[in-house]
Structure formats: structure tokens, C-alpha cells
MARFIMAR-332022 format. One record per residue: residue number from 1; residue in three letters; y, z, x of N, C-alpha, C in turn. Coordinates in Angstrom, 2 decimals, padded with zeros to 5 digits. Each point is the difference from the previous one (the first is absolute). Layout:
- NUM / ALA / Y / Z / X / Y / Z / X / Y / Z / X
...
END
This chain:
- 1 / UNK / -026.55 / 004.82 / -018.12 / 001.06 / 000.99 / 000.05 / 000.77 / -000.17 / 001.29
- 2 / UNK / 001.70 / -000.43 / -000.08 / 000.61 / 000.11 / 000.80 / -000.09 / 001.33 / 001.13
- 3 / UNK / 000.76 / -000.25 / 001.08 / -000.17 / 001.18 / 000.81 / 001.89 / 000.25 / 000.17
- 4 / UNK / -000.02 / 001.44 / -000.56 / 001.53 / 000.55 / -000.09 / 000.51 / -000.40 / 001.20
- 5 / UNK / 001.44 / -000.28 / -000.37 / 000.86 / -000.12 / 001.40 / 000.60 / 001.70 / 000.29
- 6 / UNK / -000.23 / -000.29 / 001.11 / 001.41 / 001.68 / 000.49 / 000.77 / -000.09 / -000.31
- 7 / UNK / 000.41 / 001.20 / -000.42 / 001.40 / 000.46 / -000.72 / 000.62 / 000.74 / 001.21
- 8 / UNK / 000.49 / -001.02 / 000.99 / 000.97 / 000.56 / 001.27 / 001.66 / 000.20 / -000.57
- 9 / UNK / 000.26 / 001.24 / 000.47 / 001.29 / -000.16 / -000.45 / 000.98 / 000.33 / 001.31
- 10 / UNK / 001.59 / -000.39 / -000.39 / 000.48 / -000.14 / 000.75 / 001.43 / 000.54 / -000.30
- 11 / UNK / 001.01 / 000.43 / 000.66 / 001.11 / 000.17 / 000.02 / 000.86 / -000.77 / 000.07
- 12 / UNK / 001.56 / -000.25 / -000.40 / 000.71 / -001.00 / 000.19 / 001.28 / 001.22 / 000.85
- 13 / UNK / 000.36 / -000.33 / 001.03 / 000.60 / 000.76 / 001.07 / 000.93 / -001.04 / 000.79
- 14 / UNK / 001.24 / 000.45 / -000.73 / 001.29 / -001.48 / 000.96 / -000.59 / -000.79 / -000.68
- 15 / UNK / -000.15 / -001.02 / 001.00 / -000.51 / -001.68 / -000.49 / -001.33 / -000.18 / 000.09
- 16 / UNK / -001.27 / 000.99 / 000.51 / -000.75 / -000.16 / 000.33 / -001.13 / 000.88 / -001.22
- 17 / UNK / -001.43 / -000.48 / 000.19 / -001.05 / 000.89 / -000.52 / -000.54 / 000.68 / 000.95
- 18 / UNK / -000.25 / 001.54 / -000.11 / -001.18 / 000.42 / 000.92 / -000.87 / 000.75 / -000.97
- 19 / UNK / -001.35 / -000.17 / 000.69 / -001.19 / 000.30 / -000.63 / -000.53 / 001.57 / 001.38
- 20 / UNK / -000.38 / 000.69 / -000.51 / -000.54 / 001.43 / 000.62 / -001.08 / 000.44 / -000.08
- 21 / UNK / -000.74 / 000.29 / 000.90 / -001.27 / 000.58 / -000.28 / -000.74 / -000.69 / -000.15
- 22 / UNK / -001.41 / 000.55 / -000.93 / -001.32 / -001.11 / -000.05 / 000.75 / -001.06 / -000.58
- 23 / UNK / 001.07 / -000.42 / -000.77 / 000.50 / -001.14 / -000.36 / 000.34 / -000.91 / 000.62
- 24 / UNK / 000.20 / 000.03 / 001.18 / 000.69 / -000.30 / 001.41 / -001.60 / -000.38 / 000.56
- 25 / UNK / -000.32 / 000.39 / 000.14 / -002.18 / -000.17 / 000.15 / -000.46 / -000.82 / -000.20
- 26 / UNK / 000.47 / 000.11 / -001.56 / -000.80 / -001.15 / -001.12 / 001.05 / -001.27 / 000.13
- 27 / UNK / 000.82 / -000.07 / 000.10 / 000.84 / -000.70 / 000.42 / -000.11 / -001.24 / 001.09
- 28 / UNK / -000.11 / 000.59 / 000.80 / -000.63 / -000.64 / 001.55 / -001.18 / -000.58 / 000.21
- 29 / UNK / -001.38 / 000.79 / -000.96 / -001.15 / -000.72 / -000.41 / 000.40 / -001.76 / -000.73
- 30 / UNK / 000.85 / -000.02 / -000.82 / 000.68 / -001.19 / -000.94 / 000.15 / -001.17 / 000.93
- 31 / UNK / 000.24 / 000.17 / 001.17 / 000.67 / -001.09 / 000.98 / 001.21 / 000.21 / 000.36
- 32 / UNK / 000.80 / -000.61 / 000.65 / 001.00 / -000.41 / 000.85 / 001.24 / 000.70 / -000.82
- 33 / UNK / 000.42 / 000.95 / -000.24 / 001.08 / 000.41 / -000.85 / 000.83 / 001.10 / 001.10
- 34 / UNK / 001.25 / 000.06 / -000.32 / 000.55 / 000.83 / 000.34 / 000.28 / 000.03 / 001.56
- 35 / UNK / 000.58 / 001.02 / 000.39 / -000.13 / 000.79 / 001.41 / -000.27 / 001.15 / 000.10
- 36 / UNK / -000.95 / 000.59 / 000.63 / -000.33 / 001.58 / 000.26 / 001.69 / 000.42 / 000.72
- 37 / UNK / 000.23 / 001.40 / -000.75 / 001.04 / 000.74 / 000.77 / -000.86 / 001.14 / 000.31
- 38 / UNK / 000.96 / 001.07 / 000.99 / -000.03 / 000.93 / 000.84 / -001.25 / 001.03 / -000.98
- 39 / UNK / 000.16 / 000.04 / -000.75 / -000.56 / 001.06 / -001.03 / -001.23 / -000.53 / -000.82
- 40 / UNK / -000.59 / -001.04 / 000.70 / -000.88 / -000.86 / -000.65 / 000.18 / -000.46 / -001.48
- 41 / UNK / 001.28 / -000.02 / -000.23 / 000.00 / -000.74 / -001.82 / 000.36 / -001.26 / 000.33
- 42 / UNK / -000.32 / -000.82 / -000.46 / 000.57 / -001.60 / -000.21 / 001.10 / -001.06 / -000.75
- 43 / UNK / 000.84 / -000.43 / 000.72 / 001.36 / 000.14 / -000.69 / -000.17 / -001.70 / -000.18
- 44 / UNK / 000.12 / -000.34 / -001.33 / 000.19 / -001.03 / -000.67 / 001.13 / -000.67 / 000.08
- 45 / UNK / 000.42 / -001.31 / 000.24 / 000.92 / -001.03 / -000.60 / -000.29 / -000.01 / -001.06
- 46 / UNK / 001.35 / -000.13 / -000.98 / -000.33 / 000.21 / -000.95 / -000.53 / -001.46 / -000.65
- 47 / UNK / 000.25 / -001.28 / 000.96 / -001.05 / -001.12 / -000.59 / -001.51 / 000.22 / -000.04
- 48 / UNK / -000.48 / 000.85 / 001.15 / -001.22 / 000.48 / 000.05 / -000.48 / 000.76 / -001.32
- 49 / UNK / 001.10 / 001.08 / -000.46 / -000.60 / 001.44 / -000.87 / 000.45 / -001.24 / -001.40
- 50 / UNK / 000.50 / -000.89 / -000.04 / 000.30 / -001.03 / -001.71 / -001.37 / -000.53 / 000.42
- 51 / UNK / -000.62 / -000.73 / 000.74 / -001.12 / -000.81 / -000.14 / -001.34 / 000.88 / 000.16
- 52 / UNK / 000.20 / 001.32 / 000.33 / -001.16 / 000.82 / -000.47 / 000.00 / 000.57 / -001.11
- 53 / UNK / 001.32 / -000.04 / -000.74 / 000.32 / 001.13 / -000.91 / -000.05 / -001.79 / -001.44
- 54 / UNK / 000.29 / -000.75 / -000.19 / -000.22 / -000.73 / -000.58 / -001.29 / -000.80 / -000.22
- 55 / UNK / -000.94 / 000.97 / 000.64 / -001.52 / -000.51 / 000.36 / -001.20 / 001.49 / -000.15
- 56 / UNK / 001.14 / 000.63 / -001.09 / -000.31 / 001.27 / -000.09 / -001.40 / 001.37 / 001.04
- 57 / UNK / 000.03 / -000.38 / 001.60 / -000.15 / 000.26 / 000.75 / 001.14 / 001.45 / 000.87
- 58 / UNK / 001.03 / 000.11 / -000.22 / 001.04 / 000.82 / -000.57 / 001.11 / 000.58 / -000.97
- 59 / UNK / 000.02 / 001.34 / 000.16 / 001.16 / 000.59 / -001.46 / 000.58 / -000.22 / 001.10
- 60 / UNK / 001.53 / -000.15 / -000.33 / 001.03 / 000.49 / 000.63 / 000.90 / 001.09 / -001.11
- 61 / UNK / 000.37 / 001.17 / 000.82 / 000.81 / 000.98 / -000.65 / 001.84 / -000.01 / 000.80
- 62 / UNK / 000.22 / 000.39 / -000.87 / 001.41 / 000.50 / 000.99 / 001.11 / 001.08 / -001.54
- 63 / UNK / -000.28 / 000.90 / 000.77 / 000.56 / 001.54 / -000.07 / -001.42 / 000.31 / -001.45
- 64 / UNK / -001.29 / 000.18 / 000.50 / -001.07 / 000.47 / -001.02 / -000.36 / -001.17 / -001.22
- 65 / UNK / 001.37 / -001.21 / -000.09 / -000.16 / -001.02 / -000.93 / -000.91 / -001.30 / 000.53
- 66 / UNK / -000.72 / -000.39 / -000.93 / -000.64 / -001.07 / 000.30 / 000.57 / -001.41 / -000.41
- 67 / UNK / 000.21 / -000.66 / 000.92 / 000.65 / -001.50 / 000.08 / -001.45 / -000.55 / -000.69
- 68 / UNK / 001.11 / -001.50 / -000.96 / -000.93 / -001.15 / 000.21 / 000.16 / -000.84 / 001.05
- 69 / UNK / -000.50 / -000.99 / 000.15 / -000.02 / -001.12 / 000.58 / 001.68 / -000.79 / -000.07
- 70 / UNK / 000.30 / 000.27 / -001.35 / 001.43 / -000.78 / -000.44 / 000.99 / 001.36 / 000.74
- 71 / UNK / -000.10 / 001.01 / -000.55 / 000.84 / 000.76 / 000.20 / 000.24 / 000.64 / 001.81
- 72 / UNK / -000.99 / -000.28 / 000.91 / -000.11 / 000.24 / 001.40 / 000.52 / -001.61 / 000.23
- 73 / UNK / -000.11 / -000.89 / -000.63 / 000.68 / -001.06 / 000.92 / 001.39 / -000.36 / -000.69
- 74 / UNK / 000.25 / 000.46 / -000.74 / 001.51 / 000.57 / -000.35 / 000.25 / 000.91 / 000.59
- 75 / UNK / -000.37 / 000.86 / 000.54 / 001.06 / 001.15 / 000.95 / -000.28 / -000.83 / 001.28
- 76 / UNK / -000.83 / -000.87 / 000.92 / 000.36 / 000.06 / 000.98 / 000.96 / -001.55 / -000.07
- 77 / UNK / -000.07 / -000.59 / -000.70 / 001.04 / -000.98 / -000.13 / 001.05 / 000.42 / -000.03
- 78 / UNK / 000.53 / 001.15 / -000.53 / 001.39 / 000.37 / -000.29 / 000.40 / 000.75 / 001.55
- 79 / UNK / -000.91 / 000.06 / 000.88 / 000.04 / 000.31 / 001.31 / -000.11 / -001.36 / 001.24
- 80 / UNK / -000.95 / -001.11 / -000.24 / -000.13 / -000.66 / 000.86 / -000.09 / -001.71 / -001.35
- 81 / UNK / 001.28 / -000.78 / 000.55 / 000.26 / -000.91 / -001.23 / -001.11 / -001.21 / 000.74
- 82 / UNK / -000.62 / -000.32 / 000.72 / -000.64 / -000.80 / 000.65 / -001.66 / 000.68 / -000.29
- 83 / UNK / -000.32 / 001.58 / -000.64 / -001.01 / 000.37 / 000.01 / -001.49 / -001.60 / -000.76
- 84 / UNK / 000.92 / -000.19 / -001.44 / -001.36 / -000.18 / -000.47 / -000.35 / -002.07 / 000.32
- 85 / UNK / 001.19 / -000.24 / 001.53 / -000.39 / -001.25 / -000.12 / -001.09 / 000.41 / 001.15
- 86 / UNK / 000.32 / 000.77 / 001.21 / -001.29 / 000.92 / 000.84 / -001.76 / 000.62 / -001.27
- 87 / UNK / 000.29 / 000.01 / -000.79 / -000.95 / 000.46 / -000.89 / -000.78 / -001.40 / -000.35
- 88 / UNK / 000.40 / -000.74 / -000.64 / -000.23 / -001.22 / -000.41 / -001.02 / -000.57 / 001.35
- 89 / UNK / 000.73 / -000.13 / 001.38 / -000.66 / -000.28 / 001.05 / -001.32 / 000.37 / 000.17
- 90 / UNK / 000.52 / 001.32 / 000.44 / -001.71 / 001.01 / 000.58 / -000.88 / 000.02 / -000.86
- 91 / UNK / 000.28 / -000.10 / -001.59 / -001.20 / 000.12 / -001.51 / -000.76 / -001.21 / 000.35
- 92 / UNK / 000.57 / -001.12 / 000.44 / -000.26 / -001.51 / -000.25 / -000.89 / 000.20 / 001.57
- 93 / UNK / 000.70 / 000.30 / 001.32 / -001.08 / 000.36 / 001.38 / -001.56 / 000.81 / -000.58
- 94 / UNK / 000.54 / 000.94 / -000.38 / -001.00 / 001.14 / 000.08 / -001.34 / -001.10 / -001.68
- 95 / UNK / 000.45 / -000.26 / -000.34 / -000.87 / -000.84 / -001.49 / -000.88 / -001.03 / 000.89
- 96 / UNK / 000.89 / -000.89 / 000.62 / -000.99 / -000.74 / 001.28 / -000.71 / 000.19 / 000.72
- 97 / UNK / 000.06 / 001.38 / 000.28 / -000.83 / 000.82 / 001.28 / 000.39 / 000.54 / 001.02
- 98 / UNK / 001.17 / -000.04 / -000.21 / 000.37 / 000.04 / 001.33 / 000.94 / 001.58 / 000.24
- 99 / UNK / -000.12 / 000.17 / 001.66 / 000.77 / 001.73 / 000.03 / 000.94 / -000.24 / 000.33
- 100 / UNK / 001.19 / 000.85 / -000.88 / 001.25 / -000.33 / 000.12 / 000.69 / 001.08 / 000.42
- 101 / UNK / 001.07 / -000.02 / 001.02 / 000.53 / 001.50 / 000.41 / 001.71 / -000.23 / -000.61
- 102 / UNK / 000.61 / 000.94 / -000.47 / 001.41 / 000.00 / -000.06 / 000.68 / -000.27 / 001.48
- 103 / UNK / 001.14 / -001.01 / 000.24 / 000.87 / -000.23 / 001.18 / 000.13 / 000.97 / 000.61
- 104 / UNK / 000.63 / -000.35 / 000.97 / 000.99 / 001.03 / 000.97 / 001.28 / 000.17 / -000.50
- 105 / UNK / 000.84 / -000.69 / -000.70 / 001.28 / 000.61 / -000.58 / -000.20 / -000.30 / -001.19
- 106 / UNK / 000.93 / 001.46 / -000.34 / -000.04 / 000.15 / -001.71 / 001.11 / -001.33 / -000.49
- 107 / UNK / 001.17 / -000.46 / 000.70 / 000.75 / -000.71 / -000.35 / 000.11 / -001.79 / -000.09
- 108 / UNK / -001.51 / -000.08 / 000.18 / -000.20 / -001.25 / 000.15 / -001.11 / -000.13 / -001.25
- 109 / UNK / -000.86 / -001.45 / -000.12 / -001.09 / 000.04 / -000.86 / -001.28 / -000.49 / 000.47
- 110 / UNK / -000.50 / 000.83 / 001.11 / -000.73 / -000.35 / 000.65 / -001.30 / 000.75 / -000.59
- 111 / UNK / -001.36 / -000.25 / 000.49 / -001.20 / 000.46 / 000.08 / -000.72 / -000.62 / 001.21
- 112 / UNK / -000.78 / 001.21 / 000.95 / -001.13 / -000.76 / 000.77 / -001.05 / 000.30 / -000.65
- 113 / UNK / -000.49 / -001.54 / 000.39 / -001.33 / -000.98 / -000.70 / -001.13 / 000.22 / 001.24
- 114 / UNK / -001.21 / 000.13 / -000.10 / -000.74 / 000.37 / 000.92 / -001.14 / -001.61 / -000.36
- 115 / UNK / -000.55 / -000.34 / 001.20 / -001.15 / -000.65 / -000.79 / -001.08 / 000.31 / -000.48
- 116 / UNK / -000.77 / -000.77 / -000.97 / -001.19 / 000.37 / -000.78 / -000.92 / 000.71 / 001.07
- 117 / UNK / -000.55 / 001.40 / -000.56 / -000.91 / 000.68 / 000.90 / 001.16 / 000.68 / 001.10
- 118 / UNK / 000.34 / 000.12 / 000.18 / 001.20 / 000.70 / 000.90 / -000.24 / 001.91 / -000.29
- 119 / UNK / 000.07 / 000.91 / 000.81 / 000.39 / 000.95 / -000.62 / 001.24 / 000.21 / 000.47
- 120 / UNK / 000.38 / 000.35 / -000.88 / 002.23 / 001.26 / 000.22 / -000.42 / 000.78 / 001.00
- 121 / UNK / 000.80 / -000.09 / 001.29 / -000.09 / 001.09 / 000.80 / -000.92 / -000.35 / 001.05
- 122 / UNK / -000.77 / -000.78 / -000.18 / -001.33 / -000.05 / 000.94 / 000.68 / -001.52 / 000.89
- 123 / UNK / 000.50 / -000.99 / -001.01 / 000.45 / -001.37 / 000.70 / 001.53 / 000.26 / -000.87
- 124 / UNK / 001.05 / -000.63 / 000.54 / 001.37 / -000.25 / -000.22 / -000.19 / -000.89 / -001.16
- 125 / UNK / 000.79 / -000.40 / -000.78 / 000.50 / -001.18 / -000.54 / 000.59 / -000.91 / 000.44
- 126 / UNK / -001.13 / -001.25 / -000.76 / 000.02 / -001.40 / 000.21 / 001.44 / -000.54 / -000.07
- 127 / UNK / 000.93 / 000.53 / -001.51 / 001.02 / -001.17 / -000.31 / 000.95 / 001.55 / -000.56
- 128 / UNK / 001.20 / -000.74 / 000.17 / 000.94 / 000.45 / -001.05 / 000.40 / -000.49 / -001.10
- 129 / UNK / 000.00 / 000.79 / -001.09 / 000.56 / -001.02 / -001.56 / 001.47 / 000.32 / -000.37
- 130 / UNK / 000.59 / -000.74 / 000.16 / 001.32 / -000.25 / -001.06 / -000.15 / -000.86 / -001.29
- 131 / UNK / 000.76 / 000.65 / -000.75 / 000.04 / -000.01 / -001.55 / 000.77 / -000.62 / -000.51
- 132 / UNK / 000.33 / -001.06 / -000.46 / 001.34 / -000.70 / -001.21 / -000.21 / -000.31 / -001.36
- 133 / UNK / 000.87 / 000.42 / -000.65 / -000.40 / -000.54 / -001.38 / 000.57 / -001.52 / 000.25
- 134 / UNK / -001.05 / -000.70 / -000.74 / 000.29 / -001.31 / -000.21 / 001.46 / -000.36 / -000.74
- 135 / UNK / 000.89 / -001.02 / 000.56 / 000.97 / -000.16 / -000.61 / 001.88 / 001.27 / 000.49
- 136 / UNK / -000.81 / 000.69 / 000.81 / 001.13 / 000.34 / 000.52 / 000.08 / -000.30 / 001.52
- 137 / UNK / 001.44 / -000.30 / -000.06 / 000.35 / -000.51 / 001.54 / -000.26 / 000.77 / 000.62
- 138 / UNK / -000.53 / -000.46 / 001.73 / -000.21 / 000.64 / 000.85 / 000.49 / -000.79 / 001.50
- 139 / UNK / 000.47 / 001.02 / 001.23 / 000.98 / -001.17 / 000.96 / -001.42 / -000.51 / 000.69
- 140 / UNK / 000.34 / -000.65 / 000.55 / -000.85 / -000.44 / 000.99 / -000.50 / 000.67 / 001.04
- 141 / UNK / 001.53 / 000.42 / 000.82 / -000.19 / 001.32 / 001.00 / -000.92 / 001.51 / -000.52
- 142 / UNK / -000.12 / -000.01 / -001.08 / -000.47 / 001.15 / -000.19 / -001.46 / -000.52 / 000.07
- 143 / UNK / -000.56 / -000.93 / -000.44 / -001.44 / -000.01 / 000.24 / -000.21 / -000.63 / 001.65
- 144 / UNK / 000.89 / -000.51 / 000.59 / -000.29 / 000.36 / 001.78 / 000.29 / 000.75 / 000.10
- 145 / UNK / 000.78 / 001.08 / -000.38 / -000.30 / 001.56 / 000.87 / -001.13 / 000.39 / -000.47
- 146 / UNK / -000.61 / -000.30 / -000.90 / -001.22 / 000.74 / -000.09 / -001.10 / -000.67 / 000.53
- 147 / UNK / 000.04 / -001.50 / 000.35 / -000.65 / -000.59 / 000.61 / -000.21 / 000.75 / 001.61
- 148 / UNK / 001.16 / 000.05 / 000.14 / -000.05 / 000.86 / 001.52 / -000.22 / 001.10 / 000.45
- 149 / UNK / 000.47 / 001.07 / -001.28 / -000.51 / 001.34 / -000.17 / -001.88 / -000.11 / -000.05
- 150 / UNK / -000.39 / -000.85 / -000.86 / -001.68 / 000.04 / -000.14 / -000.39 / -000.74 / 001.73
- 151 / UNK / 000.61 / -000.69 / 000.33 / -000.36 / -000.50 / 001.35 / 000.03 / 000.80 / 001.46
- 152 / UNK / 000.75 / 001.29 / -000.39 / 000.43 / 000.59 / 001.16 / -001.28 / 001.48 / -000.11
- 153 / UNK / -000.37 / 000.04 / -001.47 / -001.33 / 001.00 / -000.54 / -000.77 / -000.71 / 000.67
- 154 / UNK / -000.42 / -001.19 / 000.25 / -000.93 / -000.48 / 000.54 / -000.55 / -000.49 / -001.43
- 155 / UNK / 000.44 / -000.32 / -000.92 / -000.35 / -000.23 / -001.75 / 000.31 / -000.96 / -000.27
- 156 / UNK / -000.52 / -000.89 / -001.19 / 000.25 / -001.03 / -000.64 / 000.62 / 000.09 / -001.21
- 157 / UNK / 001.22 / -000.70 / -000.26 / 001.16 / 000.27 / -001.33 / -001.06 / -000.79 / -001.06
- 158 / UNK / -000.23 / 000.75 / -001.44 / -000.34 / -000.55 / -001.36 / 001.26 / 000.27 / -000.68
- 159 / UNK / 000.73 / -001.01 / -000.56 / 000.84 / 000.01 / -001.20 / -000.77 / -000.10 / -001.30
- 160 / UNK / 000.17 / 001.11 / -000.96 / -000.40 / 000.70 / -001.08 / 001.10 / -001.21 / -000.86
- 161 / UNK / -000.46 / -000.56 / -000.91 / 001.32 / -000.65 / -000.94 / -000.99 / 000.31 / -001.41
- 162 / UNK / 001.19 / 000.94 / -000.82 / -000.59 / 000.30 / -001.31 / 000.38 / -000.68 / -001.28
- 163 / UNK / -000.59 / -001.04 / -001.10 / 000.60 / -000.72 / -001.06 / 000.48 / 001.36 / -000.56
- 164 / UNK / 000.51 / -000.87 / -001.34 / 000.56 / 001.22 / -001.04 / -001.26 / 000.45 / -000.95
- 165 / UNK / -001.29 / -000.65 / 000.19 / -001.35 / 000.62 / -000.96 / -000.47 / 000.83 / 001.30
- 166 / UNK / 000.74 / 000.63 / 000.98 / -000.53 / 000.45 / 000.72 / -001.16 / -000.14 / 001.06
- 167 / UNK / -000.52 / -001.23 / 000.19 / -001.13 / -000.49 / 000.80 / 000.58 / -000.50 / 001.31
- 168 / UNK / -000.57 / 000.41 / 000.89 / 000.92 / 000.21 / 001.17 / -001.14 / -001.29 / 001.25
- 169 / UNK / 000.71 / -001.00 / 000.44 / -000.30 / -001.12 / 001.29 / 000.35 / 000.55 / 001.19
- 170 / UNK / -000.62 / -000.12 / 001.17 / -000.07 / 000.35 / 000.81 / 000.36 / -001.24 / 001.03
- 171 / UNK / 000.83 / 000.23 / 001.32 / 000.58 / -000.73 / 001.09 / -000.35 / 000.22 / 001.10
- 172 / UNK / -000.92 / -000.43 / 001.15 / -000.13 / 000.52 / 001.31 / 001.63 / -000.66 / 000.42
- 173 / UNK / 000.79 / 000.76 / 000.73 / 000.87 / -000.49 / 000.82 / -000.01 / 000.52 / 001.88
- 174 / UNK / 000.18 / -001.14 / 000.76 / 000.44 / 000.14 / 001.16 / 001.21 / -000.77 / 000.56
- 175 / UNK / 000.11 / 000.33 / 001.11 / 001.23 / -000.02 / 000.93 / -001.00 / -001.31 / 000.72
- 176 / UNK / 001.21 / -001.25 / 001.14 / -000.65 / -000.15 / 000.86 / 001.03 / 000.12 / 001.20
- 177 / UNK / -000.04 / -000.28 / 000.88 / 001.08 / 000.02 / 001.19 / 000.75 / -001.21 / 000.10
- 178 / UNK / 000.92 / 000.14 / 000.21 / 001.04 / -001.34 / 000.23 / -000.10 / -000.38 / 001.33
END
């Protein structure tokens, strides 16, 4: 006999999930999710609350209605058009083992990557990930600024490149000095 998963549920609020109360508890027991706010509830990316909520580990509601999986990553797509190539990423991190935190800007397609055994919060992150779908152009300058942006974190740049079956290769990139 299997052992039930929690039925954590969560809110969809702006762009974000927050979870309240013992849910927020049970939540935090799970691993590396979220961020504690002021009021102790835990506020989800919503790549975080799709890869818990598609792993039926969370409901997500928004206004008393319960999202699926399809229908929560249809509303936040219609909010963030770069959401589900960030989704694709962290499902494929977090499946490997590994703890994955949402970036520092919403306007980029980043994730920090921690290394294996690492905890969130306790040690920084190892690398930064940028994301491309395979087959679309990208400048050059833009992956040295991020070369330099991850270099100035004190971080190492991974370029994320995703086929069209969705299976996503991975790039260590660095800078060297001229």
C-alpha cells in the first residue's frame, strides 16, 4: 500500500502561489520550495507550484476554483511568455536531483542551480541557468552579458538549450580575460 501524498494547497495571487498555514509547514517539510514571507506562508514561482502541482503534491486554487496542471500553466503563460521554457528547465534540474531556485529577475530566463547536496539558504548557488529554445537565434552579446553577470555573482553560466521534443542539453560557459 502506497503512502498518500499531501494534499497542500495553494493560492494563485498576481503571478505568484502562496501556501498558508500548516500548508506552508507541510510544504517546507517537501524540500527546497518557495520563500517564507513575513506571515510565515510560502510564496511559490509559479515554475515551482506547476512542478509540485503536476506531481500532484499540490492543488492550486484561484478565486475557490481548482486549476489543472494545463489550465494553471495556461494562465501563467498568458502572463509570463518565457514561463513554460523556465518550467521545462527546473522539471528536468529538480528530476536529476538537483535544488533549483527561481532567478533574480522576472525578465530574464534564469534559475539558480545549487550543487548536489547543497542546501537553499545555507550555501549560495553554484551556477546560473539561461534557457534557449533550440533553433532560435540568439546574439552573442547576450550570452556574454550573462557570462559576466554569472561572473560578477561569483557563479558559473549553464546555457539551458531546449529541442522541440523538449529534452533540454546543458552548456558550462565562461569568460576568459583578454
Amino acid at each position: 500500500m502506497s503512502t498518500p501524498k499531501p494534499q497542500i494547497k495553494g493560492e494563485v495571487m498576481d503571478r505568484f502561489v502562496v501556501v498558508k498555514g500548516d500548508d506552508a509547514i507541510a510544504l517546507r517539510q517537501l524540500g527546497y520550495y518557495g520563500e517564507v514571507g513575513d506571515r510565515g506562508e510560502v510564496v511559490l514561482d509559479p515554475v515551482e507550484a506547476a512542478y509540485l502541482l503536476e506531481r500532484d503534491l499540490l492543488v492550486v486554487e484561484i478565486e475557490g476554483k481548482q486549476l489543472s496542471f494545463a489550465e494553471f500553466s495556461s494562465l501563467i503563460m498568458s502572463k509570463d511568455p518565457k514561463f513554460w521554457l523556465r518550467y521545462l528547465i527546473y522539471s528536468d534540474l529538480r528530476r536529476r536531483g538537483y535544488t533549483v531556485k527561481p532567478g533574480f529577475s522576472q525578465n530574464h530566463v534564469e534559475l539558480r542551480l545549487y550543487k548536489r547536496g547543497a542546501e537553499a539558504g545555507k550555501e549560495g548557488a553554484k551556477y546560473l541557468v539561461f534557457g534557449v529554445a533550440e533553433g532560435i537565434p540568439i546574439d552573442l552579446r547576450t550570452i556574454i552579458e550573462k557570462a559576466r553577470e554569472a561572473r560578477n555573482l561569483r557563479k558559473e553560466l549553464i546555457i539551458a538549450v531546449i529541442d522541440s521534443q523538449g529534452e533540454v542539453c546543458y552548456y558550462a560557459i565562461t569568460l576568459s580575460e583578454l
